[in-house]
C-alpha positions, 0 to 999 in steps of 0.5 A: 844052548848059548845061541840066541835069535833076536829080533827087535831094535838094537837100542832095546838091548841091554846085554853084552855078546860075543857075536853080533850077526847084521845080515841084509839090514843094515840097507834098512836102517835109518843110520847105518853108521850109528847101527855099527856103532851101537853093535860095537858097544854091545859087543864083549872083548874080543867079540865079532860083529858080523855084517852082510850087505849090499854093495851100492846099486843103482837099483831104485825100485828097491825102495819102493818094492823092498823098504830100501832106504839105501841103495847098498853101500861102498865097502870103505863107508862101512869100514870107516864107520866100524873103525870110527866105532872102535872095531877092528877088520877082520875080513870081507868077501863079496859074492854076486848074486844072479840078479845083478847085486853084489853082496858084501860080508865083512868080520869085525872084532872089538879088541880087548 
């Protein structure tokens, strides 16, 4: 009963959570880092912002065929800008996928 789905701009939301999900759109976005920023002004007190990702590819067609407007990410790029927006590591773990991407999970937290 407390689990609500979304879908539409982060900008558009006006409440606070304690769990923020970005799962494979983040690659999507016009500022990743400004994404992770507005997830952690959303986020209540020891809250958690969940993120899944690519990790950076040299796979082009992507753009064209998949709306990439990124060809994934470096791992310290998305903690970089976690911290610079006030959030904590918590963990990240990566998977390869059978079609040559690699994809990155990372827990963040906001402190208290």
């Amino acid at each position: 009963a407390n689990v609500h789905f979304i879908e539409g701009d982060l900008e558009s939301l006006d409440e606070s959570w304690g769990l923020i999900v970005l799962n494979m759109v983040l690659h999507h976005m016009p500022s990743p880092a400004a994404a992770i920023e507005t997830c952690a002004t959303l986020l209540q007190a020891n809250g958690t912002l969940l993120l899944a990702d690519l990790c950076a590819h040299q796979q082009t067609w992507a753009h064209e065929a998949c709306g990439d407007r990124w060809l994934g990410f470096e791992p310290t790029d998305i903690d970089i800008w976690s911290r610079d927006a006030g959030l904590t590591t918590q963990s990240a773990s990566f998977v390869a996928m059978k079609n040559g991407f690699q994809v990155q999970i990372h827990s963040y937290s906001l402190g208290a």
